[in-house]
PDB file of N, CA, C and O in Angstrom:
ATOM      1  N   UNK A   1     -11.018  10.316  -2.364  1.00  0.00           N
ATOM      2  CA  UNK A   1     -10.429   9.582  -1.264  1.00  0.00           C
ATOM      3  C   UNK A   1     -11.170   8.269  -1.093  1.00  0.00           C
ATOM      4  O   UNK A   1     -12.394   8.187  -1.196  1.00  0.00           O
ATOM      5  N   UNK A   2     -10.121   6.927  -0.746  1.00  0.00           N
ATOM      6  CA  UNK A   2     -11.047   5.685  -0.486  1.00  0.00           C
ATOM      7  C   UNK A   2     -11.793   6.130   1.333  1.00  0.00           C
ATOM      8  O   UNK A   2     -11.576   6.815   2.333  1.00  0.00           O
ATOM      9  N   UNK A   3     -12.700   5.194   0.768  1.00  0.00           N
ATOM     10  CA  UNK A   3     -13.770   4.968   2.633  1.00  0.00           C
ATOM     11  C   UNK A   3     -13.313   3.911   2.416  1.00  0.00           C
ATOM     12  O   UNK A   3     -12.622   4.550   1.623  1.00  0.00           O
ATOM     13  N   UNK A   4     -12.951   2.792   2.300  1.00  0.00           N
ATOM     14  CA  UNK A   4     -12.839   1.178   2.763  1.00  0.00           C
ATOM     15  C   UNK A   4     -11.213   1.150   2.107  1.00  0.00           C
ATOM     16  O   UNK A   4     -10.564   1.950   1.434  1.00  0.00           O
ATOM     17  N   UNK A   5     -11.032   0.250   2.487  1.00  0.00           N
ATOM     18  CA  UNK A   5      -9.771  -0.324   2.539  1.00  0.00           C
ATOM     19  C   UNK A   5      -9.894  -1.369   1.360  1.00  0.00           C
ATOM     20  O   UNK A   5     -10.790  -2.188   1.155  1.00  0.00           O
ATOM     21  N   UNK A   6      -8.586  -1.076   0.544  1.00  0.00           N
ATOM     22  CA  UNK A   6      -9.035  -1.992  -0.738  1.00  0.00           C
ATOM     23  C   UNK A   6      -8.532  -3.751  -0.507  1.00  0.00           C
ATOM     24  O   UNK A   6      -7.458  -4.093  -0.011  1.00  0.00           O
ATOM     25  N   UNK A   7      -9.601  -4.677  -1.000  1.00  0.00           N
ATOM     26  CA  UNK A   7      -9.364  -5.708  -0.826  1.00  0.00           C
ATOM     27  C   UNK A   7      -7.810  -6.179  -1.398  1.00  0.00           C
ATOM     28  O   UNK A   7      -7.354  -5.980  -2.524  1.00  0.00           O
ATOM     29  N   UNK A   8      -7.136  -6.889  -0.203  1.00  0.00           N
ATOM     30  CA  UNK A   8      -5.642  -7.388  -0.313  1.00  0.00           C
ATOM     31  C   UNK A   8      -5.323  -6.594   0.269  1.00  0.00           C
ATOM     32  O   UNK A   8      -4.104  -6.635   0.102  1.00  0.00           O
ATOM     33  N   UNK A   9      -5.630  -5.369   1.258  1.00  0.00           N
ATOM     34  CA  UNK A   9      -4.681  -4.415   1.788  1.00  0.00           C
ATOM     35  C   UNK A   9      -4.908  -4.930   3.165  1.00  0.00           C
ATOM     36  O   UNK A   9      -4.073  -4.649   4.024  1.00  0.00           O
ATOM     37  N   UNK A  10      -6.051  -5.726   3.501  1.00  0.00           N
ATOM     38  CA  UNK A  10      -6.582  -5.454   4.989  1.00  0.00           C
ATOM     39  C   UNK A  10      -5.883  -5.850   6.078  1.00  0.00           C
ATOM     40  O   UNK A  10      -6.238  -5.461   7.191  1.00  0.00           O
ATOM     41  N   UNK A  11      -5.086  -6.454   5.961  1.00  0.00           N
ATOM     42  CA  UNK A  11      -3.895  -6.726   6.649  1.00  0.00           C
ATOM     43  C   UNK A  11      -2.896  -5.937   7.522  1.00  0.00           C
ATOM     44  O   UNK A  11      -2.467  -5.935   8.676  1.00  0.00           O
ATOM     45  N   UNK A  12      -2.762  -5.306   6.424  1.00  0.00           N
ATOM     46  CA  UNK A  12      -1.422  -4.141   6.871  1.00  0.00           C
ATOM     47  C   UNK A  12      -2.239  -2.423   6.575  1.00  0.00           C
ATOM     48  O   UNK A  12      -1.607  -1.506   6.051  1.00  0.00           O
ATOM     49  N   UNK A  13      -3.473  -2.304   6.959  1.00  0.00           N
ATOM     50  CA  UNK A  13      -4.005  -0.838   6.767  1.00  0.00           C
ATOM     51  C   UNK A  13      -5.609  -0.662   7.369  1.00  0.00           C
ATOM     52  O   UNK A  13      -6.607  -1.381   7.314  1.00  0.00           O
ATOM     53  N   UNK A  14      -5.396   0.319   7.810  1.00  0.00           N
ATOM     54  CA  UNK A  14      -6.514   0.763   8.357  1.00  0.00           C
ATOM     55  C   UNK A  14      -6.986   1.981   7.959  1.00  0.00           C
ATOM     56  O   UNK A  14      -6.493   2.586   7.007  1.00  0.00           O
ATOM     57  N   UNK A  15      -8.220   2.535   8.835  1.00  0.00           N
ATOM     58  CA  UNK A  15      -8.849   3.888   8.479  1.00  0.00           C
ATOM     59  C   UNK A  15      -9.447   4.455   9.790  1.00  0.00           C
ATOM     60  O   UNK A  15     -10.177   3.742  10.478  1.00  0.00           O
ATOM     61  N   UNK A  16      -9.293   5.112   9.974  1.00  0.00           N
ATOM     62  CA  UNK A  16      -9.469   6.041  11.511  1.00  0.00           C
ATOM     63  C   UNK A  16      -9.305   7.598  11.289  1.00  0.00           C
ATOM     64  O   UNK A  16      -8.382   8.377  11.050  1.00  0.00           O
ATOM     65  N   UNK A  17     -10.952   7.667  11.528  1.00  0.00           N
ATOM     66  CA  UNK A  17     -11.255   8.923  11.048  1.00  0.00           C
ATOM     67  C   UNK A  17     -10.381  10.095  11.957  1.00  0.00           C
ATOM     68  O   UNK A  17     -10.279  11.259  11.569  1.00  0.00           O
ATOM     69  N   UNK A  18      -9.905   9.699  12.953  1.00  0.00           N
ATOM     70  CA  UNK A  18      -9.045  10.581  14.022  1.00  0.00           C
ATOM     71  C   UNK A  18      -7.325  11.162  12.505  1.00  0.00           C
ATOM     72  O   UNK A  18      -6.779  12.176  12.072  1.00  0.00           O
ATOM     73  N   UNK A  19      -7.252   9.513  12.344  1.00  0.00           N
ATOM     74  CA  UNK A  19      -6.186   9.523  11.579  1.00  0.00           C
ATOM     75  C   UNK A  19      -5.959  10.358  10.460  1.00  0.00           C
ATOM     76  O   UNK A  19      -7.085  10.709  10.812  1.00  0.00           O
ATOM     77  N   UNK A  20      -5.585  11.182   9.255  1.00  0.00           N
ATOM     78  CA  UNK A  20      -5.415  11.867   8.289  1.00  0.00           C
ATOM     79  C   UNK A  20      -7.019  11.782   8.071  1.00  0.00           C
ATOM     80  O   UNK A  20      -7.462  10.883   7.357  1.00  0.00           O
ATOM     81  N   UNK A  21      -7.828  12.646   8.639  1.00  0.00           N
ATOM     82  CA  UNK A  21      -9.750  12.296   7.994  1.00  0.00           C
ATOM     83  C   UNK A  21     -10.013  11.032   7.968  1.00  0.00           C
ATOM     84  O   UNK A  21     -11.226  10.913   8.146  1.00  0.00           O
ATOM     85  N   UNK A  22      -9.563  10.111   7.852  1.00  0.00           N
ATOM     86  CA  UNK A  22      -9.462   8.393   7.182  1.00  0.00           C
ATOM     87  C   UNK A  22      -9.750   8.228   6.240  1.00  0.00           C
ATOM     88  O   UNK A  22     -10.714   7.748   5.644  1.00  0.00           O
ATOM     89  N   UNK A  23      -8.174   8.974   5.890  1.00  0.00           N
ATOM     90  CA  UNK A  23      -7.594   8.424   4.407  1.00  0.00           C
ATOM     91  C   UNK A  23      -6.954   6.800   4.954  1.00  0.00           C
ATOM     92  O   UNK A  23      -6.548   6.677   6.110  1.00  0.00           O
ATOM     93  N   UNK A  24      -6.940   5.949   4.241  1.00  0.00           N
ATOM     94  CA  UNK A  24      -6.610   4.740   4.615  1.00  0.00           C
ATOM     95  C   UNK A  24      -5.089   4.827   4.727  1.00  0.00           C
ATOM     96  O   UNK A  24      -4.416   5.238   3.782  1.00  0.00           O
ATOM     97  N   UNK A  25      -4.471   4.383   6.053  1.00  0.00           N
ATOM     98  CA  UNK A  25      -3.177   4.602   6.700  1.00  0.00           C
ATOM     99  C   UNK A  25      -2.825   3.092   6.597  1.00  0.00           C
ATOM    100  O   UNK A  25      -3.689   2.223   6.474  1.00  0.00           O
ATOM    101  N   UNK A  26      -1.447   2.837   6.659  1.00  0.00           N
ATOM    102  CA  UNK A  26      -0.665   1.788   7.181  1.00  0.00           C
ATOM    103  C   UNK A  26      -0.826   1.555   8.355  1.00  0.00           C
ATOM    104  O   UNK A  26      -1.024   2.621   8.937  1.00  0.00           O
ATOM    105  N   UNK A  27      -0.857   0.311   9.351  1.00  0.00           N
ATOM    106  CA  UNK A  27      -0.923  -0.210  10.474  1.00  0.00           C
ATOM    107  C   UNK A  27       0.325   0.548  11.412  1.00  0.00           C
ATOM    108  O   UNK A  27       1.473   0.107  11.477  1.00  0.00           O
ATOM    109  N   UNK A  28      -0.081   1.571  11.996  1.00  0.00           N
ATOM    110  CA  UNK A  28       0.752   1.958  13.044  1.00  0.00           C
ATOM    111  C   UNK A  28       1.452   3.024  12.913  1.00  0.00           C
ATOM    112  O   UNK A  28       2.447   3.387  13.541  1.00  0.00           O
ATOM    113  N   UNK A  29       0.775   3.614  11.892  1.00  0.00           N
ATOM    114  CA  UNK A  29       1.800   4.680  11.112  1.00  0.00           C
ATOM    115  C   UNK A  29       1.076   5.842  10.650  1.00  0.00           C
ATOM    116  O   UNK A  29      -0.114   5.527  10.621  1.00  0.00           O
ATOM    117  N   UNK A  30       1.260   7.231  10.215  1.00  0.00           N
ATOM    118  CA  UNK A  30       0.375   8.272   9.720  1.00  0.00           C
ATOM    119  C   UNK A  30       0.391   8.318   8.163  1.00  0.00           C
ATOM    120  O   UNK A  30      -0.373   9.128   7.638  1.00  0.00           O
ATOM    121  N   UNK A  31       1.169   7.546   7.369  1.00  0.00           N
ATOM    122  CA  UNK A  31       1.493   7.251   5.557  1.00  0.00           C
ATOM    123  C   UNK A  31       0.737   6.310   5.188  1.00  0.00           C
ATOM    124  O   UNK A  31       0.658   5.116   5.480  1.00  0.00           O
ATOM    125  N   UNK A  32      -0.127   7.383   4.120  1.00  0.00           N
ATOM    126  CA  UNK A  32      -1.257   7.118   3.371  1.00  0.00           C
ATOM    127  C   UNK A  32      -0.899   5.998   2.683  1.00  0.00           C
ATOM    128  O   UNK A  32       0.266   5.601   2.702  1.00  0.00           O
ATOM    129  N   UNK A  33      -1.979   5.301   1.924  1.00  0.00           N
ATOM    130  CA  UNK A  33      -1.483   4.471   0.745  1.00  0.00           C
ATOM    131  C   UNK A  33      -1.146   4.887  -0.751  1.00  0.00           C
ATOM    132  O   UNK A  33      -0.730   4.259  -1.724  1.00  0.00           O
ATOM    133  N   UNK A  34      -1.539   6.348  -0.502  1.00  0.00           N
ATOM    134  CA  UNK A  34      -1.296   7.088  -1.756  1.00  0.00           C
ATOM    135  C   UNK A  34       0.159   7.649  -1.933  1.00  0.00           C
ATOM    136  O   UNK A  34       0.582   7.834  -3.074  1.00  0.00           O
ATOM    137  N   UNK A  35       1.098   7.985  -0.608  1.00  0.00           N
ATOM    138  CA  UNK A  35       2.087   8.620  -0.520  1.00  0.00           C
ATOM    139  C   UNK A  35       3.307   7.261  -1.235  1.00  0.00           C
ATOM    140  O   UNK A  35       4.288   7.332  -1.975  1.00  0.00           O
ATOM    141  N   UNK A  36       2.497   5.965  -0.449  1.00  0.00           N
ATOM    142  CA  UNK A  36       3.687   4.284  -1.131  1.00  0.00           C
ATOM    143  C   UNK A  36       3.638   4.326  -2.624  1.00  0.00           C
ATOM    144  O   UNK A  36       4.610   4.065  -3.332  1.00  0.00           O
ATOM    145  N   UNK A  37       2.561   4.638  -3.029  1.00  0.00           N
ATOM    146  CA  UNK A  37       1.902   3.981  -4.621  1.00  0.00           C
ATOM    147  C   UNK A  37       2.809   5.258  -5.141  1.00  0.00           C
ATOM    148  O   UNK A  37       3.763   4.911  -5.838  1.00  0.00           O
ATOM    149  N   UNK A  38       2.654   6.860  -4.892  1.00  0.00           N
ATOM    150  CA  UNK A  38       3.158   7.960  -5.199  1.00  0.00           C
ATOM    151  C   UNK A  38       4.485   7.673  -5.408  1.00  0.00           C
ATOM    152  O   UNK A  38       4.858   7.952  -6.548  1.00  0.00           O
ATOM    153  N   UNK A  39       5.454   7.132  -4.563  1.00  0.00           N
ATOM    154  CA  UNK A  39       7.072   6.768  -4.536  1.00  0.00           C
ATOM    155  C   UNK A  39       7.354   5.540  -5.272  1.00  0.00           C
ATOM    156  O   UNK A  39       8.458   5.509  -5.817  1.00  0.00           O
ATOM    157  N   UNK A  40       6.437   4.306  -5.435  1.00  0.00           N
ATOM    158  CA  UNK A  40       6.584   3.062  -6.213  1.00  0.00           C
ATOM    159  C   UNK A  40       6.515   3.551  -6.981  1.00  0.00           C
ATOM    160  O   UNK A  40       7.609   3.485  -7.542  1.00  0.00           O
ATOM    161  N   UNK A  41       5.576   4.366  -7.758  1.00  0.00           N
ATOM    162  CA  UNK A  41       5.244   5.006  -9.487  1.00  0.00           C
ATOM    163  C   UNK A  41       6.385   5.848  -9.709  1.00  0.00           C
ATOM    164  O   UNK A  41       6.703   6.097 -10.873  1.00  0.00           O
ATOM    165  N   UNK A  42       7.204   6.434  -8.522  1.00  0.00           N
ATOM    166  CA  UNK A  42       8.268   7.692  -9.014  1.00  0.00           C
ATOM    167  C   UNK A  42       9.324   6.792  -9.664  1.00  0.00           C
ATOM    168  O   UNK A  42       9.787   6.969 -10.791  1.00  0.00           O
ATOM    169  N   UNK A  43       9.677   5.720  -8.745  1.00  0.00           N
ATOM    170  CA  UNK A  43      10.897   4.848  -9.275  1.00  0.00           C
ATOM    171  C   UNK A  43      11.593   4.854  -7.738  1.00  0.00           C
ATOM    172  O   UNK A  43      12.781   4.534  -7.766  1.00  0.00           O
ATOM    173  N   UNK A  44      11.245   5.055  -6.875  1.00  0.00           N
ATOM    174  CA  UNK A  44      11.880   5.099  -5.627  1.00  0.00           C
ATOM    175  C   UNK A  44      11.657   3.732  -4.893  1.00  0.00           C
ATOM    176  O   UNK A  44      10.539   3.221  -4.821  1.00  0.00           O
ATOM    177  N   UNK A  45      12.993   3.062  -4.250  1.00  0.00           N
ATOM    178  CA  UNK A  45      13.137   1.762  -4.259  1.00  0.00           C
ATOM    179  C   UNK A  45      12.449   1.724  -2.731  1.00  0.00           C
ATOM    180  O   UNK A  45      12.252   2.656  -1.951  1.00  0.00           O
ATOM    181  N   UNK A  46      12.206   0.529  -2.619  1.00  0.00           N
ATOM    182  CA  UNK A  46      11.574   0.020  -1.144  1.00  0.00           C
ATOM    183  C   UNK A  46      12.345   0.482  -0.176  1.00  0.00           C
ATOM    184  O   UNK A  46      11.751   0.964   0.789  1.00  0.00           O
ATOM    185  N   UNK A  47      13.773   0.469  -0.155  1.00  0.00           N
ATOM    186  CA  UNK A  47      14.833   0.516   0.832  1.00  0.00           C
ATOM    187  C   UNK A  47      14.840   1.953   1.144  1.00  0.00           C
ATOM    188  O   UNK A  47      14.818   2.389   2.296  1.00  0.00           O
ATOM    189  N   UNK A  48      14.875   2.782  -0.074  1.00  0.00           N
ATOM    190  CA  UNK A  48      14.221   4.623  -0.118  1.00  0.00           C
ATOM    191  C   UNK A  48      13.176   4.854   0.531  1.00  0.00           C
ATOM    192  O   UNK A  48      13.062   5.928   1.123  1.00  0.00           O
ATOM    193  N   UNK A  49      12.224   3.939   0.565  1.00  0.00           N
ATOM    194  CA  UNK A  49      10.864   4.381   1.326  1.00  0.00           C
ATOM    195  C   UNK A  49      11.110   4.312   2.177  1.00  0.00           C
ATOM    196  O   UNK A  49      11.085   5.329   2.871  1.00  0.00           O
ATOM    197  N   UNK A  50      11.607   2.817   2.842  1.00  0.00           N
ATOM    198  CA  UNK A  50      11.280   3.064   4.268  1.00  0.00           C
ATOM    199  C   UNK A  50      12.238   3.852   4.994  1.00  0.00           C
ATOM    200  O   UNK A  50      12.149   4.122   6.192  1.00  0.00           O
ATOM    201  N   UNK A  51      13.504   4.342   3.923  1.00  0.00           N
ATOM    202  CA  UNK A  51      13.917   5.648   4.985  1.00  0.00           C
ATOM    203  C   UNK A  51      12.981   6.660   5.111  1.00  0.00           C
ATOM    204  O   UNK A  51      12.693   6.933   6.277  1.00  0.00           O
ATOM    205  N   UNK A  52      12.399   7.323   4.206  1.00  0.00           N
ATOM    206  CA  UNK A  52      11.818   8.152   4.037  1.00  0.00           C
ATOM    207  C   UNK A  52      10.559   8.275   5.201  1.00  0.00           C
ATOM    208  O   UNK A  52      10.292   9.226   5.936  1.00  0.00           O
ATOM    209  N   UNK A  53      10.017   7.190   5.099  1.00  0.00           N
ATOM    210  CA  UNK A  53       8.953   7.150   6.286  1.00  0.00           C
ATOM    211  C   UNK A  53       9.186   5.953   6.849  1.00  0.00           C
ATOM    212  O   UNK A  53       8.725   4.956   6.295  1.00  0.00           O
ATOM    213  N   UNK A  54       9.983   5.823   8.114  1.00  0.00           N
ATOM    214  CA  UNK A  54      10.474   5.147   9.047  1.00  0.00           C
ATOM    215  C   UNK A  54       9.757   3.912   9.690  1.00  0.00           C
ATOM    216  O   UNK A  54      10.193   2.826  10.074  1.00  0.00           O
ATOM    217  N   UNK A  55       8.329   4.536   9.668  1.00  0.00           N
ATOM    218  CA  UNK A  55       7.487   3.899  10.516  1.00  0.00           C
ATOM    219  C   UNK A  55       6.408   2.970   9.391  1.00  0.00           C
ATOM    220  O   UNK A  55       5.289   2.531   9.657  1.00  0.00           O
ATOM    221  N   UNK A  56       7.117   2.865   8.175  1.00  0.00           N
ATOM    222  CA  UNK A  56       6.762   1.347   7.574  1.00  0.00           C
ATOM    223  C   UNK A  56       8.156   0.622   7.685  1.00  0.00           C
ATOM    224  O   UNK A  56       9.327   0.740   8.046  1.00  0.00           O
ATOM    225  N   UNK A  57       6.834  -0.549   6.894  1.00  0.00           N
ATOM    226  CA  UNK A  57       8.080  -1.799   7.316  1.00  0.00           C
ATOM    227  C   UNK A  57       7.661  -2.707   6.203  1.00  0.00           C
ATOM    228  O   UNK A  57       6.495  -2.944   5.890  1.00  0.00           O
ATOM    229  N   UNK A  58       8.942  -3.279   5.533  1.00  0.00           N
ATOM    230  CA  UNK A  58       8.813  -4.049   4.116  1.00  0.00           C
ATOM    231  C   UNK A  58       7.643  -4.468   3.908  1.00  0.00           C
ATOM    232  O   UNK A  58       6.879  -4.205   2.980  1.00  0.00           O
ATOM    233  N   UNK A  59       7.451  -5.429   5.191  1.00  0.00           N
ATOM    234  CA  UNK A  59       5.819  -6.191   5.043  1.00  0.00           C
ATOM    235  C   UNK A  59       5.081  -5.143   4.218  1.00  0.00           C
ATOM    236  O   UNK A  59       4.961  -5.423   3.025  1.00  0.00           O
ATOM    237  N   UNK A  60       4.392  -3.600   4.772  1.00  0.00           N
ATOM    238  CA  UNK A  60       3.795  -2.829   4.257  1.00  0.00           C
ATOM    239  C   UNK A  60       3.893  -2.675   2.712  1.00  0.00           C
ATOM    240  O   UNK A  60       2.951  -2.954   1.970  1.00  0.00           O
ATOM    241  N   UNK A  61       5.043  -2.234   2.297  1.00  0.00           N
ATOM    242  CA  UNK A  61       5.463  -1.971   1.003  1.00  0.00           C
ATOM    243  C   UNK A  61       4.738  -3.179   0.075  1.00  0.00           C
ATOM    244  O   UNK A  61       3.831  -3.075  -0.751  1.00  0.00           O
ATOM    245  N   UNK A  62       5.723  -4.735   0.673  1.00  0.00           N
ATOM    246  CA  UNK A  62       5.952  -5.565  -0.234  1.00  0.00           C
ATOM    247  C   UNK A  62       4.219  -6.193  -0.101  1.00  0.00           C
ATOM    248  O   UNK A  62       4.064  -6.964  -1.048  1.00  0.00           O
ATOM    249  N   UNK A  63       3.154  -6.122   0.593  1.00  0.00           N
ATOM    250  CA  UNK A  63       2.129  -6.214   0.307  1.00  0.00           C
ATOM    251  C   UNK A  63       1.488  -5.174  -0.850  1.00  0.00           C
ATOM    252  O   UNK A  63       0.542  -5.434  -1.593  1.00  0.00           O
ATOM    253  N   UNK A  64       2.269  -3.912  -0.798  1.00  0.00           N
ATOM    254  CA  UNK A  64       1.397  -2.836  -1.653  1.00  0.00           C
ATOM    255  C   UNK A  64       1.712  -3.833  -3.162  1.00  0.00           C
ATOM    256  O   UNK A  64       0.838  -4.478  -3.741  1.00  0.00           O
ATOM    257  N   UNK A  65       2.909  -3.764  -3.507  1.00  0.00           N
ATOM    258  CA  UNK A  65       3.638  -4.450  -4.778  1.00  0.00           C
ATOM    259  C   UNK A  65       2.824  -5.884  -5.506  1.00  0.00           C
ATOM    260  O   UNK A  65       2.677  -6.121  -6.705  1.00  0.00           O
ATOM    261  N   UNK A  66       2.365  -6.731  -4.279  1.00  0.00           N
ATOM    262  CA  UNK A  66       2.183  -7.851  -4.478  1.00  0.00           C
ATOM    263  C   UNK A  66       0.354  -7.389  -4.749  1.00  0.00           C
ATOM    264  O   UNK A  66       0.101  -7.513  -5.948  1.00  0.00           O
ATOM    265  N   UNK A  67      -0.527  -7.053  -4.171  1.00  0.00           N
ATOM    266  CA  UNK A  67      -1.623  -6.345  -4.712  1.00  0.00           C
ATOM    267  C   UNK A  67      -1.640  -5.470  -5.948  1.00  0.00           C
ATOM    268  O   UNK A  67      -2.635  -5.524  -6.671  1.00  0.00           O
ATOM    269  N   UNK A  68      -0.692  -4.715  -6.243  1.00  0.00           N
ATOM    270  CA  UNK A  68      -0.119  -4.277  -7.558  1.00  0.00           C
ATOM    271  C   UNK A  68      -0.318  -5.416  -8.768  1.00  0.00           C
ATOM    272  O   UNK A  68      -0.814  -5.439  -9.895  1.00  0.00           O
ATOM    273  N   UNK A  69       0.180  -6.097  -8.109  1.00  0.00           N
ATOM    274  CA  UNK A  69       0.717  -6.904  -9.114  1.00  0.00           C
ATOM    275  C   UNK A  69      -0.585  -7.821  -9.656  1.00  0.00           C
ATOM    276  O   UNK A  69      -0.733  -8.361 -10.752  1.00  0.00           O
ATOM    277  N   UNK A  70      -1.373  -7.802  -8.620  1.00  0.00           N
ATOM    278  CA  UNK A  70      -2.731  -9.055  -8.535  1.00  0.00           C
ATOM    279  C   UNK A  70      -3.821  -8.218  -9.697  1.00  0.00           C
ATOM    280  O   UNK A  70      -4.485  -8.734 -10.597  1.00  0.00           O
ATOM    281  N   UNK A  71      -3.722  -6.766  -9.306  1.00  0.00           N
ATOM    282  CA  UNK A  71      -4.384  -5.770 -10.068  1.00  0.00           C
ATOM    283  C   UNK A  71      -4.271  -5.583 -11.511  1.00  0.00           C
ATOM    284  O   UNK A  71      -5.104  -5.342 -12.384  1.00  0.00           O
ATOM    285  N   UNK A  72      -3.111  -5.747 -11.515  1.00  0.00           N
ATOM    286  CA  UNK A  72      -2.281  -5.807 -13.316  1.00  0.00           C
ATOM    287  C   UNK A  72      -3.098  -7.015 -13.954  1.00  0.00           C
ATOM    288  O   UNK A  72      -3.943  -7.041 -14.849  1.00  0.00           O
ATOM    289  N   UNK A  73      -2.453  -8.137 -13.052  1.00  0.00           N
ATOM    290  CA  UNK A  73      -2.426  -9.228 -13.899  1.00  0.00           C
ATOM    291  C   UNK A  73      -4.241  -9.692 -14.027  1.00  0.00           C
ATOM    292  O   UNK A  73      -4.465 -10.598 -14.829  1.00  0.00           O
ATOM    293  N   UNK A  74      -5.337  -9.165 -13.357  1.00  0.00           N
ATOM    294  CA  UNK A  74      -6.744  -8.898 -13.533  1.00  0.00           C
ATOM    295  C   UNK A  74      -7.040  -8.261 -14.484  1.00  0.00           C
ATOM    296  O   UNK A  74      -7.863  -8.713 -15.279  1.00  0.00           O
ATOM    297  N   UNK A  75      -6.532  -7.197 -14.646  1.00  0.00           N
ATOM    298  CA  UNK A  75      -6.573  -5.847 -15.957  1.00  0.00           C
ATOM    299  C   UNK A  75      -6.502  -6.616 -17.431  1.00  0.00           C
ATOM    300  O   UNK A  75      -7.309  -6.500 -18.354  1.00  0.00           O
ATOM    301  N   UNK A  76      -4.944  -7.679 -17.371  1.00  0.00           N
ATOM    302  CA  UNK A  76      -4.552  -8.103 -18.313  1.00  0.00           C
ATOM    303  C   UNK A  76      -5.716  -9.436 -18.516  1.00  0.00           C
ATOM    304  O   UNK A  76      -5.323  -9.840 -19.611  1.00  0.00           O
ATOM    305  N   UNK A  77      -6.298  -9.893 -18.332  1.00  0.00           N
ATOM    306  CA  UNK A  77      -7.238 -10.830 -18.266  1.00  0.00           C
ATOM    307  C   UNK A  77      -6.153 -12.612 -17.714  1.00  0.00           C
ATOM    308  O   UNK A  77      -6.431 -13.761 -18.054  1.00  0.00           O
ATOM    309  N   UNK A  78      -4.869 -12.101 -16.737  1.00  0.00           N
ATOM    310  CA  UNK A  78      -4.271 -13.320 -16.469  1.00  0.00           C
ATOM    311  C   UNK A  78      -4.766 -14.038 -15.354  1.00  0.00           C
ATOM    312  O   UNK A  78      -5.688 -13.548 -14.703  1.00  0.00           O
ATOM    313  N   UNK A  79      -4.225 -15.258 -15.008  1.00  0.00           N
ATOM    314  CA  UNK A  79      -4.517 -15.836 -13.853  1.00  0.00           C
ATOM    315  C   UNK A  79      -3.918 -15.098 -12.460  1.00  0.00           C
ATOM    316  O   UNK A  79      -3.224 -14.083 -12.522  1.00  0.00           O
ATOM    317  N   UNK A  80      -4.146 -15.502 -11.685  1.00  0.00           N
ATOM    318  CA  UNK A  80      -3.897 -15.261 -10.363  1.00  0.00           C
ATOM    319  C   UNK A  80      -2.916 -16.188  -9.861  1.00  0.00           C
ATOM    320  O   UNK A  80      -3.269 -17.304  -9.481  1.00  0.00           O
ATOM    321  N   UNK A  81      -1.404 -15.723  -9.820  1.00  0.00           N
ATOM    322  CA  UNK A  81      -0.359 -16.726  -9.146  1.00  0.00           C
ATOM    323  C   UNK A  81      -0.229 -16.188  -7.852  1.00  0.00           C
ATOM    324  O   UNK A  81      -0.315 -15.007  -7.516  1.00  0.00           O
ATOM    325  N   UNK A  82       0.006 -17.259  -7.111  1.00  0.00           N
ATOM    326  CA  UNK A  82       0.461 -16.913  -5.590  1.00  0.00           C
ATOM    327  C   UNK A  82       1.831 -17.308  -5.491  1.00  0.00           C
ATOM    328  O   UNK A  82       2.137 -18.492  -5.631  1.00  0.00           O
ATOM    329  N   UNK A  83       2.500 -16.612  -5.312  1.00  0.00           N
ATOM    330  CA  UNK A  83       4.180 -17.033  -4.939  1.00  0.00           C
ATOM    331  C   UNK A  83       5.155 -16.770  -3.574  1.00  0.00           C
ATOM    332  O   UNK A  83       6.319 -17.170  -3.561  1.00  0.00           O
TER     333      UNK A  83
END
């Protein structure tokens, strides 16, 4: 389990040990960051998630994606675009 909140998330996530142990949660919500990454990796679309768990909101998601994406393109030895 993370203790800190991974850099690019800090925005939209927190950790509150009241909360799931503090597993790191979404801002306002009880859904882990493992349950988003779990449904992005299945193939389940943004619009699926947030039925699924109500109490995100694109912002949430489309920050997970865009940190995704920052992560890849580090891995791959690319630059860093902001768009």
């Amino acid at each position: 389990m993370l203790t800190s909140i991974p850099a690019g998330l800090e925005r939209v996530m927190n950790i509150d040990p009241d909360i799931l142990g503090g597993e790191p949660c979404f801002n306002g919500t009880r859904v882990p960051l493992e349950t988003v990454l779990d449904n992005l990796a299945g193939g389940h679309s943004i619009d699926r998630i947030l039925h699924n768990f109500p109490s995100l909101t694109r912002e949430h998601i489309q920050t997970v994606l865009r940190w995704e994406a920052g992560l890849a393109r580090h891995a791959a030895g690319l630059e860093l675009r902001i768009t």
